[in-house]
Every structure is written in structure tokens, then in C-alpha cells.
N, C-alpha and C positions, 0 to 999 in steps of 0.2 A: 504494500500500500504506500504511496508515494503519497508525500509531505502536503501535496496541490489536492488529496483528499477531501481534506477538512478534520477527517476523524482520524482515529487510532482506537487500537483494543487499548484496555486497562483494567489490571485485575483489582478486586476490591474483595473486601471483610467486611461482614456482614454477622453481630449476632442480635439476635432475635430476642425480644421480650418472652419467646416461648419456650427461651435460654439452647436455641440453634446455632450454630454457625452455617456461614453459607459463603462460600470460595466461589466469585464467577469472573468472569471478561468480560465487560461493557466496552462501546464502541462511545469513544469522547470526543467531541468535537474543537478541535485544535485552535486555541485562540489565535488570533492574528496578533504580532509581537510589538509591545511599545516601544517607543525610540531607545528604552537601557533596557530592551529583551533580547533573548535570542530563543529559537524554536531549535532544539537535537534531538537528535536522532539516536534513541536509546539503543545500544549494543550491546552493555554489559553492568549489571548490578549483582553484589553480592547478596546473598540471606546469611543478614548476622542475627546473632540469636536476638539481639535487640528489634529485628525485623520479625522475626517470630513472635513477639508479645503481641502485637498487633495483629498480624498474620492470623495465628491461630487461636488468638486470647488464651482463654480458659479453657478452649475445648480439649475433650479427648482425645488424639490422633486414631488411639484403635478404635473408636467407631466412627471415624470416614467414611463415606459410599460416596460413589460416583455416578453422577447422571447425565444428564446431555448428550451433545454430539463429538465428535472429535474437534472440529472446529470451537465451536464453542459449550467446554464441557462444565459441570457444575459441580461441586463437594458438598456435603452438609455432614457435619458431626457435632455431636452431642456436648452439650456443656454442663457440668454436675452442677447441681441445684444449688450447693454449697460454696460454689464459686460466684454463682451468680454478682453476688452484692457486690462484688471488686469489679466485675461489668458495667456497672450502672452507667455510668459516665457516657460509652458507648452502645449503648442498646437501641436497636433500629434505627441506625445510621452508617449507612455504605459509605465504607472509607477506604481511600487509596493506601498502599503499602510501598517502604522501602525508601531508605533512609538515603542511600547516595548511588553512583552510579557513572557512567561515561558514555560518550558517543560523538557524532560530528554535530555541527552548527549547520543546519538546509537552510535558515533563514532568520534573518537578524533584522532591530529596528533600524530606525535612521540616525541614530548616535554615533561615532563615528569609532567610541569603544565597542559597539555594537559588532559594528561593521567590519571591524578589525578581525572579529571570529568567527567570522563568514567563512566555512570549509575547514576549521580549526576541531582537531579534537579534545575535550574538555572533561573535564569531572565536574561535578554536580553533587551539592549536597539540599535537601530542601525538602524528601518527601516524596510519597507518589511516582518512584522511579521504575517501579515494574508496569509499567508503557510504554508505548512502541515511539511515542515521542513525548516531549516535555517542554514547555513553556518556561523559562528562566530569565530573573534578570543576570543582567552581566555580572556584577557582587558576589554573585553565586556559582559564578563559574570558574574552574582553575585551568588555565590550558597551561597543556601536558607538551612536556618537549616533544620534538619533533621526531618522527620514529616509534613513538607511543600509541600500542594500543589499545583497544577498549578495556579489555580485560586487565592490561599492565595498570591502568588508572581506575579502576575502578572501586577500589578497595584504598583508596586513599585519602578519605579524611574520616572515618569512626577507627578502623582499629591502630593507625599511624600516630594520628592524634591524641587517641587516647592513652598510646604507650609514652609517647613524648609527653602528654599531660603528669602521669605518674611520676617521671623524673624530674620537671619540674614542680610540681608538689612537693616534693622529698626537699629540692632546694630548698624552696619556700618555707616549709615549716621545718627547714633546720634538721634535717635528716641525714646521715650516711649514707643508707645504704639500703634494699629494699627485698619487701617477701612478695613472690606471687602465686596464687595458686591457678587449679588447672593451668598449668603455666607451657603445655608442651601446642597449647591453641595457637593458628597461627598469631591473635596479639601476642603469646605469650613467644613465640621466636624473635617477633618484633624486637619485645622490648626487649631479651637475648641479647640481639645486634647492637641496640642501642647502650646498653648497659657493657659492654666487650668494649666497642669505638670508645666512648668518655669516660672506663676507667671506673665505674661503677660496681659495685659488688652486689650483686643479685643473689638471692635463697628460693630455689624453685620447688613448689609442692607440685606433685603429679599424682597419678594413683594405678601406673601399673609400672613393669619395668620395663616392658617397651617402650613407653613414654620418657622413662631414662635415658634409655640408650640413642634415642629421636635428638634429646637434648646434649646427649655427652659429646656425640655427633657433631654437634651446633658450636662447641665449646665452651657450654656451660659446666660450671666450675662447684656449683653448689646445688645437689636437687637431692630432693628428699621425696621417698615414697607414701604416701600417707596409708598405703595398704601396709605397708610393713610391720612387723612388729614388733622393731628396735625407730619405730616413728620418730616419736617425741626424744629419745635420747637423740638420733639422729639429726634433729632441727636447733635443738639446744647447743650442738656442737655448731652445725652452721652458723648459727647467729653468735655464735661467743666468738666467731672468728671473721666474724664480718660487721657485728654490732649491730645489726639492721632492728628499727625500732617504727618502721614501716610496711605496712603489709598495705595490697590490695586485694579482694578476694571475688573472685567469679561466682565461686558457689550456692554465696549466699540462702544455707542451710546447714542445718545439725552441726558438728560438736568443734567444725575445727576452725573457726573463727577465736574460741576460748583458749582451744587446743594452741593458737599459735602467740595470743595474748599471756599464756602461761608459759612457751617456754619463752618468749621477750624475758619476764619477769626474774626465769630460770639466769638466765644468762646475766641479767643488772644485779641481783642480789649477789652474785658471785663475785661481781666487780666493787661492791660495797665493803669500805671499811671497815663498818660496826654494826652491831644488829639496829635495825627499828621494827618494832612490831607492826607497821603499818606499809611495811614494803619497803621498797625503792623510792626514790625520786623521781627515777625516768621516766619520762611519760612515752607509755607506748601506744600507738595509731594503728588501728584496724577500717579499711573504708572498704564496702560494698558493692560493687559494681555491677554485679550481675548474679541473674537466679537460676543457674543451674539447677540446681536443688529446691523444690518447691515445702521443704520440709520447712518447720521453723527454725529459727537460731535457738541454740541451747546450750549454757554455759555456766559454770558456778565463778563466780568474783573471784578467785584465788590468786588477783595478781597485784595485788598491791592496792593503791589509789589513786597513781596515778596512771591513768591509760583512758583513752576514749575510741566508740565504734560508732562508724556513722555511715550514711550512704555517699556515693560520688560517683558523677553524673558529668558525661564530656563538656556539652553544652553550657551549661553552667561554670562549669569551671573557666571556659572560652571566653565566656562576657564578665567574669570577674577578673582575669587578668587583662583584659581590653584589648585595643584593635592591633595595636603596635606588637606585642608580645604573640597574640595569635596569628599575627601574620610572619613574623618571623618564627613562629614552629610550620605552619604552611609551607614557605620558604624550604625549610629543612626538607621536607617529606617528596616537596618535586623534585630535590636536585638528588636524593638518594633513592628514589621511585623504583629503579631497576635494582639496587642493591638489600641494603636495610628495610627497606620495606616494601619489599614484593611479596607478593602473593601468590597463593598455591589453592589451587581447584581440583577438587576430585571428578565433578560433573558438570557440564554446560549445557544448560536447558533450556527450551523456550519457554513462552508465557502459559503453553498449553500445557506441558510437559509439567509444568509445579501444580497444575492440577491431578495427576497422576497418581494412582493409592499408593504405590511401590516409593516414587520420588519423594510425597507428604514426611511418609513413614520414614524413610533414610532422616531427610533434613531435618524432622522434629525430634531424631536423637540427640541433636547438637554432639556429635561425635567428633573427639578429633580428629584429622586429616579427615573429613569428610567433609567440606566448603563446597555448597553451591553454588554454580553461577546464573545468574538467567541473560539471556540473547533475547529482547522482548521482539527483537527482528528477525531472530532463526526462526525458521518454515515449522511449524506445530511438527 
């Protein structure tokens, strides 16, 4: 379908007051570009799990069905009653998915930034990018050196971002050195890279030893298995040899959020001079990033009093350090785009294809090495 259309397919989320979900492709009609816009031509968007909250909400993947035709096929699965109230916000409201993306520039306003990116290829963060094109102002656009493809940039402002976010954080609040969990994800190679180049001392949790040896690979220097059952000795030794008083955590569920608050605490009281019965001084930092784990957090105080856990969230941290600072970690991630922070796909799919029970089910593992890509322009 060519751009002189008007429409494009666009898939959308959909749950229902009657606590349904519903995965279809609507056909949108293409706005005409204002003078700071530009209209591309979507090639390639990643599904990060942060695309799956939206995607899939609350629903069950195992009971997906699939309806429709090939061309325009449909999902619906079931959303537990108990989930419902965390819905509310979105209930019977068709909404676009997909957080960032790449592709060429078919048509641009009469700006003369506009015009600049006329047949340029670009990255895109803004929303709505699993469609076959996208309406953008230029602000929103990053074009990609020249030789760059869709898939090379496409993944380059949620998980780049937010591993550079991490280490400046640590800066910021005075930190050494840093914990990560699920950490063999591609952010977690990411921030790898970036943690190796600046000299960074990185404590990486995983949970198989596969997932070690993906990392030892990489030349990660510290990982710890959380399946193991020399764990916690094993993390207390990392961080007594690294200090790190900084964690971020994918998980966000059950025991090891405490689990890593506890050996911080292991590690400072070791390095204290005299007893206090109220702990340490150090203050140790656990932040939240993501929900792997749909379990609750669950932890006993056993670390002192000084330490705090909280949530953290790219975008927000973006507009609190301002435009100057986020544009120089930007900066950083296009000129290392092929190195430090490329990306790795296991499947490229179309826009039909993620409606697929087989494909649902892969992606809603959030599995390592298993990144989807979608081509909202590959042929169904």
C-alpha cells in the first residue's frame, strides 16, 4: 500500500468492560503532514516487554483464539476478573501499541527541517508504531547514519536509553558501581558494553547458567546465578569487591529485590568499624523497572535503615535531567548504534504475523534471546 493511499493497517488493544481483550488491524487514515511533520514509512519496531503491558494488559496468553481472515485476522483472550481493577483506566478504548520504531521519511511538511528528511531513515519514539506508517513531528525523529537500517535503529531509544539512564543515575546519586538483574536481556548486554567502555563495575543476576556463560562471553566480570545455591554468598562477595550500592531490577516480584538489599547491607556492615545496632550508614538503592514477575514484592527489613526501593521509569527520568543532558545520551547511542548498542532479533514478523497463537505465545514469554521484530510493511 503506497503512502498516496491515505490509509495504512494499524494494530490496536482492545479490553472490554466484559474484561476481553481483542488484538485486530484497522485501516487509518494517514494524516496529511504539518510544516514540523514528517509521514515514514514503518519497517521495523521492536516488542519490548514494556510494549506488552499495553499489548496484552492483563490478559491470559493461554487463552488466545484466533479469528478472522488471514489478511485481517483477530485475537481475543480472557482477562481474570481479578485483574480487572488495574484495567480500569483502559476499558473500551482501542488503542495503538508500540513504543518506538524506524523507517524512511515518503513525505514531509514544508519546514525546511522537514524537508531535510525527505528519503532519510529515522527512528521514532512516540507511540503507535506497529503501523505501516506514522505521522511524526520532526523532534521526534532521530536520523540514523547513513548505511542504517530499519532494524539497526530500531531499538534505539527504550533499551539504549535506558541503560545509559542507569549509569547516569548511579552518577547522580553518588554511586560506584551497579546491580542488574535479568541482566543477560538484551538491555542487560547493553548496559554490559557500556559498563566495560567507562570503567564501570557491574554485578549481574541471571537465573540459569546458560545465561552465565551468554555473559562471561560478553566479558562480564561479575554474574551471579540467583538459581544457585551458594546465591546470596555469591553476591555478597560481588559487591564487597565492587561496593555497588545500586541495583536496578526487571523483575519486579518475590524475594530478590530484599534478597539483594540484604547482601548490600552484608557487604557495609563488614566494612564498618564498630557495631550499631541499627545497621550501617550506607544507604542502599533498589529501583524497579520492570515486571517480569507478576508476583508481589516480598521482603523482611533486615538491612539496616538506611536503604530505599522505588520505581524508575525512562521517560521521567529524561525530562528530569532536561533537554541538554538527554540529548547528549541520544548523541551517545547514534554514534555507537552498530557497536554498544545493537540489537539482536530472534524473529521478524509482520503486522499479521503478531496476531499468530504460536508468535503471541513465544513473545508473551518475554524470554531471553527471544526479541521480536515486527516489519509493519512485510507481506502478512
Amino acid at each position: 500500500m503506497g503512502v498516496e493511499g491515505t490509509t495504512g493497517l494499524q494494530l490496536r488493544s482492545l479490553i472490554t468492560s466484559a474484561g476481553e481483550l481483542e488484538l485486530s488491524l484497522l485501516p487509518v487514515t494517514l494524516p496529511e503532514p504539518g510544516p514540523d511533520e514528517v509521514v515514514v514509512r514503518v519497517e521495523a519496531s521492536p516488542i519490548n516487554p514494556s510494549d506488552l503491558g499495553l499489548l496484552l494488559g492483563a490478559a491470559d496468553p493461554a487463552t488466545a483464539k484466533a479469528s478472522g481472515t488471514a489478511a485481517a485476522p483477530v485475537v481475543k483472550a480472557t482477562v481474570p476478573a481479578t485483574a480487572m481493577k488495574a484495567m480500569g483506566g483502559r476499558l473500551d478504548e482501542s488503542m495503538p501499541v508500540g513504543n518506538e520504531g524506524a523507517g524512511v521519511v515518503v513525505k514531509a511538511g514544508a519546514s525546511p527541517e522537514a524537508q531535510a528528511l525527505l528519503g532519510k531513515m529515522v527512528a521514532m519514539i512516540g507511540g503507535a508504531m506497529y503501523a505501516q506508517y506514522r505521522t511524526m513531528k520532526v523532534a521526534a525523529c532521530l536520523p540514523l547514519p547513513d548505511g542504517t537500517t530499519a532494524a539497526e535503529g530500531a531499538s534505539c531509544f527504550v533499551n539504549p536509553l535506558t541503560s545509559l539512564g542507569m549509569v547516569e543515575t548511579m552518577r547522580r546519586e553518588g554511586h560506584t558501581a551497579l546491580i542488574h538483574t535479568a541482566a543477560a536481556s538484551n538491555l542487560g548486554q547493553m548496559l554490559n558494553k557500556i559498563c566495560l567502555k567507562d570503567g564501570i563495575d557491574l554485578v549481574n543476576i541471571v537465573r540459569s547458567e546458560e545465561q552465565v556463560a551468554l555473559l562471561r562471553d560478553l566479558g562480564a566480570k561479575y554474574i551471579c546465578n540467583s538459581a544457585s545455591p551458594t546465591f546470596m554468598d555469591d553476591l555478597v562477595a560481588a559487591l564487597v569487591a565492587t561496593g555497588a550500592t545500586l541495583a536496578f531490577d526487571a523483575t519486579g516480584g518475590g524475594k530478590l529485590q530484599g534478597q539483594i538489599l540484604t547482601a548490600m547491607e552484608v557487604m557495609a556492615v563488614k566494612a564498618m568499624k564498630e557495631y550499631s545496632r541499627y545497621g550501617s550508614t550506607t544507604h542502599k538503592q533498589v529501583y524497579v523497572y520492570g515486571r517480569l514477575e507478576s508476583k508481589p514484592i516480598e521482603f523482611s527489613p533486615t538491612f539496616g535503615m538506611a536503604w530505599g526501593m522505588g520505581g524508575w521509569l525512562l521517560f521521567p527520568f529524561l525530562q528530569k535531567i532536561g533537554q541538554v543532558d538527554a540529548a547528549r545520551l541520544r548523541a551517545r547511542v547514534a554514534s555507537e548504534l552498530k557497536t554498544t548498542f545493537a540489537s539482536h532479533y530472534s524473529k521478524v514478523i509482520s503486522l499479521q504475523e503478531v496476531l499468530q497463537i504460536d508468535n503471541l505465545h513465544a513473545y508473551a514469554k518475554r524470554a531471553t534471546g527471544a526479541k521480536f521484530l515486527i516489519n509493519p510493511n512485510k507481506a502478512g
